[in-house]
C-alpha positions in Angstrom: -67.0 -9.0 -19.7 -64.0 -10.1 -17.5 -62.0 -13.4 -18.1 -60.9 -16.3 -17.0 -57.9 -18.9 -17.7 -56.8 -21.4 -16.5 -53.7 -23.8 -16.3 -52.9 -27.8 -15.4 -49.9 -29.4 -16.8 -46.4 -29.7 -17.0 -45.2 -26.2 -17.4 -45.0 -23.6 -15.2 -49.0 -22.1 -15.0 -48.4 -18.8 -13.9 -47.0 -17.2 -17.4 -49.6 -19.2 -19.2 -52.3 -17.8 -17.3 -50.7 -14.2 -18.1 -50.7 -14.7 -21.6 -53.8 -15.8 -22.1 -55.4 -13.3 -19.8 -53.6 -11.0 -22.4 -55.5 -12.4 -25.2 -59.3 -11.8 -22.8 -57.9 -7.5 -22.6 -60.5 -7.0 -25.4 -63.4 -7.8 -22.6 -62.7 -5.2 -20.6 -61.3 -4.9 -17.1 -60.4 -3.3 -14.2 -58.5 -5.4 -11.8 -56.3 -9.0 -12.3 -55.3 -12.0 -10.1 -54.2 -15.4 -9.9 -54.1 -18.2 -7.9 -51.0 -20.6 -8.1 -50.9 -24.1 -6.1 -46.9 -24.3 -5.6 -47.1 -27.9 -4.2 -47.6 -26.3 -0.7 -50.7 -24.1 -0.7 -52.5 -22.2 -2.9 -50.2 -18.5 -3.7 -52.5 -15.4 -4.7 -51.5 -12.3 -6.3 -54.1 -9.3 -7.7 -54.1 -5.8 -8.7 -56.0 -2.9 -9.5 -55.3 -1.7 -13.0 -54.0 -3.1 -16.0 -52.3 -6.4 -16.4 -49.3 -5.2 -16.9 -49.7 -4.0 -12.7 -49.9 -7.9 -11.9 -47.4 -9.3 -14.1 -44.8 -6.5 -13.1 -45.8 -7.6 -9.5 -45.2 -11.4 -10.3 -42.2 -10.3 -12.2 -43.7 -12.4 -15.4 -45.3 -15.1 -13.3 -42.0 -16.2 -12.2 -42.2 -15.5 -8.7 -45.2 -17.9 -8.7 -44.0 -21.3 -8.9 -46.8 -24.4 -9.5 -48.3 -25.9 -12.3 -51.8 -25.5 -11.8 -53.5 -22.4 -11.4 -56.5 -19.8 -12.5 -56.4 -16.4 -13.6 -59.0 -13.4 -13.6 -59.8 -10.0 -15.1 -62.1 -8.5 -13.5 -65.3 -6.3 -14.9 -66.8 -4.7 -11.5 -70.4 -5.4 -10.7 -70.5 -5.7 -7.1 -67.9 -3.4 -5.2 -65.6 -0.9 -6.5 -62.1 -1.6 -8.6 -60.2 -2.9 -5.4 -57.6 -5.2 -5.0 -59.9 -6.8 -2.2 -62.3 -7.1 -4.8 -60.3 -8.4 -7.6 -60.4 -12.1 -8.1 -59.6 -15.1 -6.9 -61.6 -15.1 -4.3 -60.7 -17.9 -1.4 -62.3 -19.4 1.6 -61.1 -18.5 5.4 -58.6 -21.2 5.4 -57.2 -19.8 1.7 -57.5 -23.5 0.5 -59.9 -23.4 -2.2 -60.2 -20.6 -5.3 -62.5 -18.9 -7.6 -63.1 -16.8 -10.4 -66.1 -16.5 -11.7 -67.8 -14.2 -14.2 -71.1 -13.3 -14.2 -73.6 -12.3 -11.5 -74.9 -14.2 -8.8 -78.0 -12.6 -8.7 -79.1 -14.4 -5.0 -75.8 -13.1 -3.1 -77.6 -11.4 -0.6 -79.6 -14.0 0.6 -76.8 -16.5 0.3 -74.0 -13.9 2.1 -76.8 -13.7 5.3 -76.9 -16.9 5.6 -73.4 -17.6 5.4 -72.9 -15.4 7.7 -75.3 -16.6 10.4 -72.8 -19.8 10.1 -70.0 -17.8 10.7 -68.3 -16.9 7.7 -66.7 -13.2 7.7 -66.4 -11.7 4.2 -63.2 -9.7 3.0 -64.9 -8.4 -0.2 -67.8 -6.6 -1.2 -68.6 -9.0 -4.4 -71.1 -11.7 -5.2 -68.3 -14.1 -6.0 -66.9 -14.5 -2.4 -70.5 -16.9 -1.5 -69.0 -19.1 -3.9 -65.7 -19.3 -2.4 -67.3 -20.1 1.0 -69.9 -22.5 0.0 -67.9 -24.8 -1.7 -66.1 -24.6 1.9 -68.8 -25.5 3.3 -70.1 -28.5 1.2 -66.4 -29.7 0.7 -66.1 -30.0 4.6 -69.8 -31.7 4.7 -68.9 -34.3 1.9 -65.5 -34.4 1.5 -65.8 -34.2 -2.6 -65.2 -31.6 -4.7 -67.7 -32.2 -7.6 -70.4 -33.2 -5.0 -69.4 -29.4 -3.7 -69.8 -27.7 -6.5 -73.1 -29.6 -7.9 -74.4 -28.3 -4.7 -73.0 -24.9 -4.8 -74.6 -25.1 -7.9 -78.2 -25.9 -7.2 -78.0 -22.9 -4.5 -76.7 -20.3 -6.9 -78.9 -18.3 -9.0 -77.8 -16.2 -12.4 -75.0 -16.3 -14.7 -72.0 -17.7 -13.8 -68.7 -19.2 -15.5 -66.2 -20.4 -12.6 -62.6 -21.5 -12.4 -62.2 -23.8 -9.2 -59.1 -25.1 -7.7 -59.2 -26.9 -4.3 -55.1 -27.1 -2.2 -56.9 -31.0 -1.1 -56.8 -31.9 -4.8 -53.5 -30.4 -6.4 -53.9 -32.1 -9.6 -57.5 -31.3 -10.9 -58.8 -28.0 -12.3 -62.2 -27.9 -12.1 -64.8 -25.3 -14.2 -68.6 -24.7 -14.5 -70.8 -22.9 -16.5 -74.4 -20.8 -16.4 -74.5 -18.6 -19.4 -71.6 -17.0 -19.2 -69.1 -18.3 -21.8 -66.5 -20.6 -21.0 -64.6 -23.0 -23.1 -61.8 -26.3 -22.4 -58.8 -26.4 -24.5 -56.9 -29.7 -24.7 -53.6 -29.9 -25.1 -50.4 -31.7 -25.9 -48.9 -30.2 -22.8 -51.3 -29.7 -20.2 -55.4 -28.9 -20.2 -56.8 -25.3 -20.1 -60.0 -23.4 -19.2 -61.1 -19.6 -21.0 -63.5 -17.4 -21.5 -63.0 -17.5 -25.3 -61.1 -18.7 -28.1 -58.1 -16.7 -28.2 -56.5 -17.1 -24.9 -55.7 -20.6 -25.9 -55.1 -20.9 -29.4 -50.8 -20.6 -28.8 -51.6 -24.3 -26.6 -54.2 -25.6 -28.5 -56.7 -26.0 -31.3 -59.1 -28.3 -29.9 -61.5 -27.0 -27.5 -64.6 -28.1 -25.7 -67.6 -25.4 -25.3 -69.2 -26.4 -21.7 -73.1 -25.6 -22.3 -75.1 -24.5 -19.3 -75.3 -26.7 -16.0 -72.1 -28.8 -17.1 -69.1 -28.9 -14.9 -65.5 -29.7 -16.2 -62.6 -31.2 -14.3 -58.9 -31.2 -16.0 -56.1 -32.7 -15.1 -52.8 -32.9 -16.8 -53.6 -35.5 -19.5 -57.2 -35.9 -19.2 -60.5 -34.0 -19.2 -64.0 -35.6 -17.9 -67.3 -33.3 -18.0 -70.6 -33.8 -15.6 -74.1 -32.7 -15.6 -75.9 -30.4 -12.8 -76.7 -33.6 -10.9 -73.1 -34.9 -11.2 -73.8 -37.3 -13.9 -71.0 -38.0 -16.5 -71.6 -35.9 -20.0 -70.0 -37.0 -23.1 -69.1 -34.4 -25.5 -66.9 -34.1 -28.6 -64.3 -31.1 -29.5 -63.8 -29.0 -31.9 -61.0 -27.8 -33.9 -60.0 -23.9 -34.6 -59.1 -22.7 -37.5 -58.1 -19.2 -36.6 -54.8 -17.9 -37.6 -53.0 -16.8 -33.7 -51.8 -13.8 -36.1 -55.4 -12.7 -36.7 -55.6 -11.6 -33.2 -52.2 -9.1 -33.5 -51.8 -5.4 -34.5 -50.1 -6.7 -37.8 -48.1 -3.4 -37.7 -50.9 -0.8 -36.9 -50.9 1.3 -34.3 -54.1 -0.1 -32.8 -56.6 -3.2 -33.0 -59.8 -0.7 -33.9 -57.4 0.5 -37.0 -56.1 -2.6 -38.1 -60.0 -3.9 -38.2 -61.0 -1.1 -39.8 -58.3 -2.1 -42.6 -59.5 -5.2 -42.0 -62.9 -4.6 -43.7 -62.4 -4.9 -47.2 -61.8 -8.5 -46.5 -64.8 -9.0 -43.9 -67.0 -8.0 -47.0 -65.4 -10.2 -49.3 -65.6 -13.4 -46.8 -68.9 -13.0 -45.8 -70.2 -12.3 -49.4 -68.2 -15.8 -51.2 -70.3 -18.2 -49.7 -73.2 -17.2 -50.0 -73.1 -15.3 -54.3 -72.5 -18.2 -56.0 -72.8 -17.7 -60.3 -74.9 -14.8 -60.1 -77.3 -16.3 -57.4 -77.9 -15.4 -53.5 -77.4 -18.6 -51.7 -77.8 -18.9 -47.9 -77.9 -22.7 -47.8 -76.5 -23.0 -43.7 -80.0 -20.9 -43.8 -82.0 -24.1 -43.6 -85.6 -22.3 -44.8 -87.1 -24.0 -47.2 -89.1 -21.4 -50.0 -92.5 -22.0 -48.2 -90.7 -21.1 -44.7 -89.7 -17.8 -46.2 -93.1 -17.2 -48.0 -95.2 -18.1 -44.6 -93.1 -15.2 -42.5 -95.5 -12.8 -42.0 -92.9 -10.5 -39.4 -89.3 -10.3 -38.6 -88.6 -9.4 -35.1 -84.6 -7.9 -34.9 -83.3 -8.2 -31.9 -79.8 -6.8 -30.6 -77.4 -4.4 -28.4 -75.4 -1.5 -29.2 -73.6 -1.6 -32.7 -75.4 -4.7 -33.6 -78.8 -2.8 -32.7 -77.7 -0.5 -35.4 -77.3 -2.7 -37.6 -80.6 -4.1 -37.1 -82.4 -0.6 -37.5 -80.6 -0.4 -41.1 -81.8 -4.4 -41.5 -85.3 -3.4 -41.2 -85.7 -0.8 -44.1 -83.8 -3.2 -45.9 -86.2 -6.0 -45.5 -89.2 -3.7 -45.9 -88.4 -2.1 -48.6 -86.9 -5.3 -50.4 -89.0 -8.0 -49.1 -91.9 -6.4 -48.0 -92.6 -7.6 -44.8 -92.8 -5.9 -41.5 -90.1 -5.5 -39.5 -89.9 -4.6 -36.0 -86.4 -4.0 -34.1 -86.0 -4.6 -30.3 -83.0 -3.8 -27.7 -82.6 -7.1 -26.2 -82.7 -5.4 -22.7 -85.8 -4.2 -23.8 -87.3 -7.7 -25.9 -88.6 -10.1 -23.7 -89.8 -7.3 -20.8 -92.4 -5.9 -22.6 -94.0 -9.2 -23.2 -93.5 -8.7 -26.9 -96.5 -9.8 -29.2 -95.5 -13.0 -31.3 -97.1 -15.5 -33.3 -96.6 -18.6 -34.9 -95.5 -17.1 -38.6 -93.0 -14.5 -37.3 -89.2 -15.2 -37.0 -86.9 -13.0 -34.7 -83.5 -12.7 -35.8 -80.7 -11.9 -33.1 -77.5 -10.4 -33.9 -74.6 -10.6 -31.9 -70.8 -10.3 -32.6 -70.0 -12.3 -29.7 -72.6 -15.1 -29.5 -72.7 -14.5 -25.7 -74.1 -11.3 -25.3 -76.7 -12.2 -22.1 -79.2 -9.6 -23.2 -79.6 -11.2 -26.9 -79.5 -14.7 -26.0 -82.5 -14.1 -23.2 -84.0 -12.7 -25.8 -83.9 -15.4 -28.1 -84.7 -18.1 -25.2 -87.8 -16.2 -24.9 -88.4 -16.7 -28.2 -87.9 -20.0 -28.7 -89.6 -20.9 -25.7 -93.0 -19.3 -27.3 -92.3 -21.4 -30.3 -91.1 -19.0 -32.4 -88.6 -19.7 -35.3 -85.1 -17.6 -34.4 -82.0 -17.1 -36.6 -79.0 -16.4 -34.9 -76.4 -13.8 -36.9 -72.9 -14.4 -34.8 -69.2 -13.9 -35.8 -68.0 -16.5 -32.9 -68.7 -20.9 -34.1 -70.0 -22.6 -31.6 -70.9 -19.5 -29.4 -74.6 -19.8 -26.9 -76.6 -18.1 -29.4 -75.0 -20.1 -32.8 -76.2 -23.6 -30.9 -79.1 -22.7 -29.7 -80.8 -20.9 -32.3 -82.7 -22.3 -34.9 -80.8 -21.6 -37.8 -77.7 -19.2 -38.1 -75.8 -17.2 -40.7 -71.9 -16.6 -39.6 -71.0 -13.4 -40.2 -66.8 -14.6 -41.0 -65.5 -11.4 -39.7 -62.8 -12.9 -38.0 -61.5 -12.4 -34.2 -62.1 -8.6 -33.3 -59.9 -7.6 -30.4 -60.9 -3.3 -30.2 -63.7 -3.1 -28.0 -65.5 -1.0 -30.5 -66.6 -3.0 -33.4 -65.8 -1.9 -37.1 -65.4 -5.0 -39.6 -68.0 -6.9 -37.3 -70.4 -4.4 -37.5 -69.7 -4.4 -41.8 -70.0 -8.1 -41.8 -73.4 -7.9 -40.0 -74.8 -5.2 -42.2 -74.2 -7.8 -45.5 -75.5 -10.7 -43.6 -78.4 -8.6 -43.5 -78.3 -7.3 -47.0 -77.7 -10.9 -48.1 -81.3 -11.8 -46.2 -82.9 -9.6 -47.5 -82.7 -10.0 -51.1 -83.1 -14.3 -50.8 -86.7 -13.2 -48.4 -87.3 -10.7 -51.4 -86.3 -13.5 -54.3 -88.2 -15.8 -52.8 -91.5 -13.6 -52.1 -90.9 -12.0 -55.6 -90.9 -8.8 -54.4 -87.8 -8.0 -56.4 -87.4 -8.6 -60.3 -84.0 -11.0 -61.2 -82.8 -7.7 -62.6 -83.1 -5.8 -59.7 -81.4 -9.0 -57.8 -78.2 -8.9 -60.7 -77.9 -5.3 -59.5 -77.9 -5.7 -55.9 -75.0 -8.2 -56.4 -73.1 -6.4 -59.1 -73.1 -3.3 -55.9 -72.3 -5.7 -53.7 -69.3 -6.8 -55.0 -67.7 -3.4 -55.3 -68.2 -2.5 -51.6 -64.7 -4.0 -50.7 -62.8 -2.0 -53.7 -65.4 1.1 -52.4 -64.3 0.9 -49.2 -60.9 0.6 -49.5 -60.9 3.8 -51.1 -62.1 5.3 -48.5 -59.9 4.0 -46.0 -56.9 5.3 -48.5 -58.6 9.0 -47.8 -58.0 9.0 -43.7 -55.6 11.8 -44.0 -58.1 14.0 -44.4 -60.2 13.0 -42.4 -57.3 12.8 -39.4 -56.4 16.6 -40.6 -60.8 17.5 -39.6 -60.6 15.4 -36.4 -57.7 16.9 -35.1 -60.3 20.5 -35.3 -62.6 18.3 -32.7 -60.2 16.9 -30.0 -61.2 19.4 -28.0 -64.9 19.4 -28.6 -67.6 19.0 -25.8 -70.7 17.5 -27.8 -71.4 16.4 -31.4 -74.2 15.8 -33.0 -75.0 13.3 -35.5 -78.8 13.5 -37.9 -79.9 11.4 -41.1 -83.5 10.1 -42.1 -84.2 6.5 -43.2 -80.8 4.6 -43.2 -79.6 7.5 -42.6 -80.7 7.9 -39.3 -79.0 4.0 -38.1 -75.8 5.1 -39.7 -75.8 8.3 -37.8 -76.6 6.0 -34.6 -73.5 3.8 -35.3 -71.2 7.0 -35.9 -72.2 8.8 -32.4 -71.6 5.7 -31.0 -68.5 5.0 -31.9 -67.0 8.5 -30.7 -68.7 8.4 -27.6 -66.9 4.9 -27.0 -63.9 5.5 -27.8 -63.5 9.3 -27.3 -66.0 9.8 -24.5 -67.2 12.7 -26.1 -71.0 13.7 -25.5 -72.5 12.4 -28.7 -76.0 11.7 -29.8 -77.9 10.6 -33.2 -81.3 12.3 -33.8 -83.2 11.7 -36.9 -83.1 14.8 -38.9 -87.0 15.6 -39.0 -87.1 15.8 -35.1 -84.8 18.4 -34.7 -87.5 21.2 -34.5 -89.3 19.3 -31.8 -86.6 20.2 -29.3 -83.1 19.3 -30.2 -82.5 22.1 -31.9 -82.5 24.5 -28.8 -78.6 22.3 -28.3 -77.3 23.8 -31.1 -75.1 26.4 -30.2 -72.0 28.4 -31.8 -69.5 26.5 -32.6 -71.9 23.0 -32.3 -70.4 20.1 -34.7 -73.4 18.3 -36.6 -72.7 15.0 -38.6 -75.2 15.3 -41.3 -75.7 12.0 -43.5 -77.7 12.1 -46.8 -77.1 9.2 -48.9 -81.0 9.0 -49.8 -81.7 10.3 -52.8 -85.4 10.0 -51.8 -84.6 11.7 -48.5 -81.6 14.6 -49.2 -83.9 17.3 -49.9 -85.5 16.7 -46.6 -82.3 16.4 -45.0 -80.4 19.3 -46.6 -83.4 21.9 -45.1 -82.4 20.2 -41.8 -78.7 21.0 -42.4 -79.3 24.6 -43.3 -81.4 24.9 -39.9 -78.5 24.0 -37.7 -76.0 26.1 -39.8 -78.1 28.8 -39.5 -78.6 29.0 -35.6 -74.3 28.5 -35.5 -73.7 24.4 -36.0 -70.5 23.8 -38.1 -72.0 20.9 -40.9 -69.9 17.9 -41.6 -72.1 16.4 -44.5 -71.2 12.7 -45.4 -72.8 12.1 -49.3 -72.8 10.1 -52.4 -70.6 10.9 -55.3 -72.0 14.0 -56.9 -74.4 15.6 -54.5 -72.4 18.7 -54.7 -75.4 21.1 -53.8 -75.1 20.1 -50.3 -71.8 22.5 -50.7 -74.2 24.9 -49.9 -75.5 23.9 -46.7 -72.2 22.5 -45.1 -69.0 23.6 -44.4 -67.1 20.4 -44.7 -68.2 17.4 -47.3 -67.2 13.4 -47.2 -68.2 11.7 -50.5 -69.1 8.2 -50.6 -68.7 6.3 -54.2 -72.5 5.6 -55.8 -74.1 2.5 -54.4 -77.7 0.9 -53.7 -79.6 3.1 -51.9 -79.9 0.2 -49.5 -75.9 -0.4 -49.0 -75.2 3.1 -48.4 -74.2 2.5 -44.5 -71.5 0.2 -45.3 -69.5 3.1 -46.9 -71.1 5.9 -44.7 -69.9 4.2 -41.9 -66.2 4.4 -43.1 -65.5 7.7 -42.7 -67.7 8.1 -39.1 -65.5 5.4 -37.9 -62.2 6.8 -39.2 -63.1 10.6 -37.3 -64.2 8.7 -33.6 -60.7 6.7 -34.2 -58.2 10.1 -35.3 -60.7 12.2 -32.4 -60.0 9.7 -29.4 -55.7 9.6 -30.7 -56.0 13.2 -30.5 -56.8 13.0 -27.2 -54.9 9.9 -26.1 -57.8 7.8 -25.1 -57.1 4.1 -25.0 -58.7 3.6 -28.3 -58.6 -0.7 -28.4 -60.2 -0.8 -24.5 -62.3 2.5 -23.4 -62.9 2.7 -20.0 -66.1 1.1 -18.3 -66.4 -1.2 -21.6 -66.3 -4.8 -22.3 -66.3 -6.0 -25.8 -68.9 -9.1 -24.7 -71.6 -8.4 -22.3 -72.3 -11.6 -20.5 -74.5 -9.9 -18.0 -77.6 -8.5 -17.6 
């Protein structure tokens, strides 16, 4: 959520801030600023809306002259979309600026008691204590750093902040509490971000701050301090990305060039790891009497990556045998979860920062308990501070809803599964030669499905107008129809739910009205007969069926009106291709309607907050 850039260098700042806030649109916003130092004072400009609103009103950043600066979108938490609440935030005197995301979750307390000193607030955010305390320690001591260490030590939550003081024009200075935030160093000037890609066109050597550390820039050099102002040391690390990877590449959106994009996740995050006919997870680090001694996998996750998880543990049950429980991170560490020495809690996360997941894994790892992070993003919070982790090598994903993220997740789990099942021998070598002989043609597999999304567009278009859909399944089943109702609600903002099939009778069913779409998935062999008597109860009481199904399953003719086959796979891999088609109808429904489809409204694509 939100982001931040910022600029110190040779070059005008104010474009460069623009352009990389451009890169940060895939977190989600509602409001932009920036704060310029033009060699005279400290300039601020900030709008509601998109960030085309600020750069029209900066004409391009050129009506902000300087070469130091910080730039914001903002995600509201405290105080309404506002241009009075959009960031920077400044002191009275207008000489020193933040942005920050995060929450500071001791604002109240902090906002009284600036106030009984005298400060008078202009906004209704958590932010603005920041801006005033670092007024009031700078006056007190007269030093920057010693200002923010103290602002620091009074703050409580998440924060990432951009800092720039009009007393010292030629430092940038940044600080970090869970919230992600990252130092680029270039050949032309130094840089602070909220991620990867808002620097990549400057530099490909970065710096990721870790909690309670404080970075200050200046042109040429950058010098990084603990929470008690000590000097850090800390080495960089170079990017590989391709800058092309984050454009549309000719499509007409981000969500459908990733979907595209797919074939390739699959193939990326399977190489490394099938290696002459043999499952090898070697950044794994387990050795075989680790994997033996687990006696229960804990999945942890939000959202898609949740999904994914639910899919992950009849996977791992039904290959590996052992029990698997599956958590919302919101959820994890509030209910005091019951853990023991043997278990190992897996957390998945596209991101790496998502502030639910990492809690969650922090609690873990505080009670001793091994974790395994499963990220897309090197160097992210939870990829250094798990135990062990698997990269998932889907690339950068710009649409706010995830697609080839979500399919590079679901074989990282897949991949899991079968070395826990190897290992336990649970699973014959046979079975294992199978597994990877399936796995293999899921990039070909889905490819041709993609190829088919004329007529799947041609259905959609029948559903621009709907007012709720509803999606069942049993088994996997069930997490791929979770998955496909979330990805229309998203992006559509359609009324959408997932029910598993069975608990229709026991009160969803009385929803089902004339008219009424229902998503059936049955790609269970074990499960269609089950799900097909579901089918024909909705039809009955008026639902119009859309069945997705495996190659050949043409009696569910019978009990639906319109029919998406998926080629024959594992049993187990069936949601990497079910998913296709789900994701290809939320996408043609929310055109249809002219939704922004890469950045729905209210949605970030990383959650850095509670």
């Amino acid at each position: 959520m939100c982001g931040i850039v910022g600029y110190i260098g040779k070059s005008q700042a104010a474009p460069i801030l623009l352009d990389g806030l451009s890169k940060l649109e895939y977190r989600g916003y509602d409001s932009a600023g920036m704060a310029v130092y033009d060699g005279t004072e400290i300039k601020i400009e900030k709008a509601t809306g998109r960030l085309k609103v600020l750069s029209e009103l900066t004409h391009d950043g050129e009506t902000m002259p300087g070469t130091i600066g910080i730039g914001h979108t903002r995600w509201a938490t405290h105080g309404e979309p506002s241009d009075s609440n959009a960031h920077p935030h400044f002191n009275t005197d207008r000489t020193i600026a933040v942005v920050h995301n995060g929450i500071i979750e001791n604002y109240l307390k902090l906002r009284t008691t600036l106030t009984e000193k005298g400060y008078q607030f202009c906004s209704d955010t958590d932010t603005e204590v920041v801006a005033h305390y670092l007024d009031y320690y700078y006056k007190k001591y007269k030093d920057p750093l010693t200002a923010i260490v103290k602002v620091i030590h009074r703050v409580e939550g998440a924060y990432a902040l951009g800092i720039i003081f009009a007393d010292h024009p030629d430092h940038v200075y940044a600080a970090r509490n869970d919230s992600p935030l990252i130092v680029g160093k270039g050949t032309d000037g130094n840089l602070i971000a909220s991620d990867v890609p808002a620097v990549l066109k400057y530099t490909r050597d970065v710096y990721f701050i870790e909690n309670g550390e404080i970075a200050v820039l200046t042109g040429e050099n950058i010098d990084f301090y603990n929470v008690d102002g000590d000097p850090v040391e800390k080495e960089s690390r170079h990017i590989d990305w391709d800058e092309s990877a984050a454009e549309k590449g000719g499509y007409e959106h981000f969500m459908l060039k990733e979907m595209y994009e797919q074939p390739k996740t699959v193939r990326d995050t399977l190489a490394p790891r099938v290696k002459d006919g043999q499952v090898e997870i070697e950044e794994l680090g387990m050795t075989e009497e680790e994997i033996k001694a687990v006696e229960r996998v804990h999945i942890v996750a939000c959202g898609s990556a949740y999904h994914t998880g639910v899919t992950g543990k009849y996977v791992i049950e039904g290959m590996a045998r052992i029990p698997v429980e599956v958590d919302l991170a919101s959820e994890f560490r509030y209910r005091d979860p019951l853990l023991n020495e043997h278990d190992l809690v897996i957390v998945i996360s596209q991101s790496g920062e998502t502030m639910d997941s990492l809690a969650a894994l922090r609690e873990a790892k505080k009670r001793g308990i091994m974790t395994l992070g499963i990220v897309n993003v090197v160097g992210s919070s939870i990829a250094r501070e798990a135990d062990k982790v698997m990269y998932t090598w889907a690339g950068p994903e710009i649409a706010v809803a995830t697609t080839k993220a979500y399919s590079a997740q679901l074989i990282a789990l897949y991949l899991l599964a079968m070395k826990f099942a190897e290992v336990r021998g649970t699973v014959t070598k046979e079975e294992i030669d199978g597994m990877i002989r399936d796995l293999k043609r899921l990039p070909a597999q889905i490819e041709l499905l993609l190829n088919n999304k004329e007529r799947i567009q041609k259905f959609a278009n029948r559903y621009v107008a709907a007012r709720e859909i509803f999606f069942i399944g049993r088994g996997i089943d069930y997490a791929i129809a979770m998955e496909g109702s979330l990805k229309l609600k998203e992006i559509s903002y359609i009324h959408s739910e997932a029910y598993a099939a069975g608990e229709l009778k026991h009160g969803t069913i009385s929803l089902i009205e004339d008219g009424t779409l229902v998503a059936a998935i049955a790609t269970q062999d074990g499960l269609f007969k089950k799900t097909l008597s579901n089918m024909v109860e909705v039809k009955t009481r008026g639902a119009f069926v859309l069945a997705v199904t495996n190659e050949g399953n043409t009696e569910i003719e019978k009990a639906a009106d319109y029919v998406i086959y998926i080629p024959q796979t594992n049993p187990y891999f069936a949601d990497s291709l079910a998913i296709v088609p789900l994701q290809l109808f939320a996408y043609y429904v929310s055109v249809g309607k002219g939704c922004d489809v890469d950045k729905p409204r209210n949605l970030a694509k990383s959650v850095t907050v509670e």
